[in-house]
C-alpha positions in Angstrom: 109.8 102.5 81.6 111.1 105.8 83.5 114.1 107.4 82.7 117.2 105.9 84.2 119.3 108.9 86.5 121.6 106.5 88.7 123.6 103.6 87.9 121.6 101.5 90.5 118.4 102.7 87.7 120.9 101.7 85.1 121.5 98.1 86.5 117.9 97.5 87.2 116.9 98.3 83.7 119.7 95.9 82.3 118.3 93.0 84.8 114.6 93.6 83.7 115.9 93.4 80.4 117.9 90.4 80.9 114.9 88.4 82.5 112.5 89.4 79.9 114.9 87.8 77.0 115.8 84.9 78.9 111.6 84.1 79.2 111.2 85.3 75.9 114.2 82.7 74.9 112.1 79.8 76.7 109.0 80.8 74.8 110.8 80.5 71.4 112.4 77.5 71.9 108.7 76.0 73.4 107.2 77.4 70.4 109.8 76.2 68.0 109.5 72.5 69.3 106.0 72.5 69.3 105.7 73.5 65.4 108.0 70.7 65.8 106.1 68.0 66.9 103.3 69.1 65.0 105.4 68.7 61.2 106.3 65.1 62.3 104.6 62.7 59.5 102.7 60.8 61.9 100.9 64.6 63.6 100.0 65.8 60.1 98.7 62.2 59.6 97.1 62.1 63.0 95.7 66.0 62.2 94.2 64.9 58.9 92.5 61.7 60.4 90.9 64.0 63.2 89.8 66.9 60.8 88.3 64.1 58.1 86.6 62.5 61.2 84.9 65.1 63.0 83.4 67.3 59.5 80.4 65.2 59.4 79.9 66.3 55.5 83.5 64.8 54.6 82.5 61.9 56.6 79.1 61.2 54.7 81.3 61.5 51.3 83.6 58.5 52.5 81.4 56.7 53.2 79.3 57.0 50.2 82.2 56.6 47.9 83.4 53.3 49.9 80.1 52.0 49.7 79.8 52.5 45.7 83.2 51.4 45.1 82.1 48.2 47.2 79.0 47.5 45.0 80.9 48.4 41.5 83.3 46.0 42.5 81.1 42.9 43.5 78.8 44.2 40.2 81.9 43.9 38.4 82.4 40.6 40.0 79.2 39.2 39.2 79.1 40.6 35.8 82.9 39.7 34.5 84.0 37.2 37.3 87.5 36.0 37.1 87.5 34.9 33.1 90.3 36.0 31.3 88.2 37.5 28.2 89.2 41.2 27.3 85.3 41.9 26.6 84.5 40.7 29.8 87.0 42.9 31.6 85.6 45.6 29.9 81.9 45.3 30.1 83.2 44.4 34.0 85.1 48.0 34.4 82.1 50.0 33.2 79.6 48.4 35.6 82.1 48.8 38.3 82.2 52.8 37.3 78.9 53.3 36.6 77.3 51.7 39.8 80.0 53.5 41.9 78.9 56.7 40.5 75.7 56.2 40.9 75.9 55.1 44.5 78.1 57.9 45.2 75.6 61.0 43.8 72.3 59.6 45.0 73.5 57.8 48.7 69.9 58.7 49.9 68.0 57.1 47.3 70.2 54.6 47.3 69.8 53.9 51.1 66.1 54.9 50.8 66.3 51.5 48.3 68.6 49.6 51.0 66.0 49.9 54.3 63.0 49.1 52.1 65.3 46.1 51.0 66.2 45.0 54.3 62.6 45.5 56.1 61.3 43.2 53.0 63.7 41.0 54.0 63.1 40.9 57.3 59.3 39.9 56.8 60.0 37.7 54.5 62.4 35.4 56.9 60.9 36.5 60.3 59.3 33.2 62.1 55.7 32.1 61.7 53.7 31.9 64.8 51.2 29.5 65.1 47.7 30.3 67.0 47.0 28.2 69.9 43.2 27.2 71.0 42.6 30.2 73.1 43.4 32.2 70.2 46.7 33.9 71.1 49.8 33.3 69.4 52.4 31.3 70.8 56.2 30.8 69.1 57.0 27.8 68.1 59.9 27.2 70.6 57.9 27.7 73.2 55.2 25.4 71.9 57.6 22.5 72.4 
């Protein structure tokens, strides 16, 4: 800024200074209802859903801890049912820990175990076909 000689330099300054603290005024109060919007429960809610979902490694832990949890609980199902007995309960809880933490520090192996499972699976149920006279193989819906 030069030096101010005049009045006319005088009110100029005092006008550039005027408009620069009303814009500065607007940026505050923009800036003060954005931080805001963004300490609203449902933003930091909405913020933490977004981070957990887009770090792929966070995701991948989720999920592996959902899936053991699901297995410990129909293992504890299975093993305890819905009888009343306190040993029961018990022997019930540990399976339901101990399969969750398994599944949750080997999800590879455990998934490694799953496909193999399901491919198995899949060969076992898939539909016979039977050969025709030619010698090619026809389904059996389109044999009838």
């Amino acid at each position: 800024m030069s030096s101010i000689v005049t009045e006319a330099d005088l009110a100029e300054a005092i006008e550039l200074a005027e408009q620069k603290h009303q814009k500065d005024g607007v940026l505050l109060v923009e800036e003060f209802n954005q931080a805001l919007l963004s300490l609203k429960p449902v933003n930091v809610l909405k913020n933490i859903f977004t981070d957990i979902t887009s770090s792929g490694e966070l995701k991948d832990n989720l999920v592996n801890t959902s899936a053991g949890m699901a297995a410990g609980y129909a293992a504890k199902l299975l093993v305890a049912g819905k009888s009343p007995g306190f040993v029961r309960k018990i022997a019930g809880n540990a399976v339901l820990f101990g399969i969750s933490n398994v599944m949750s520090r080997n999800p590879e192996t455990i998934k490694l175990i799953g496909n193999t499972l399901l491919l198995f699976g899949k060969q076992l149920f898939r539909k016979k076909q039977a050969p025709d006279l030619a010698g090619r193989q026809l389904n059996h819906e389109s044999a009838s």
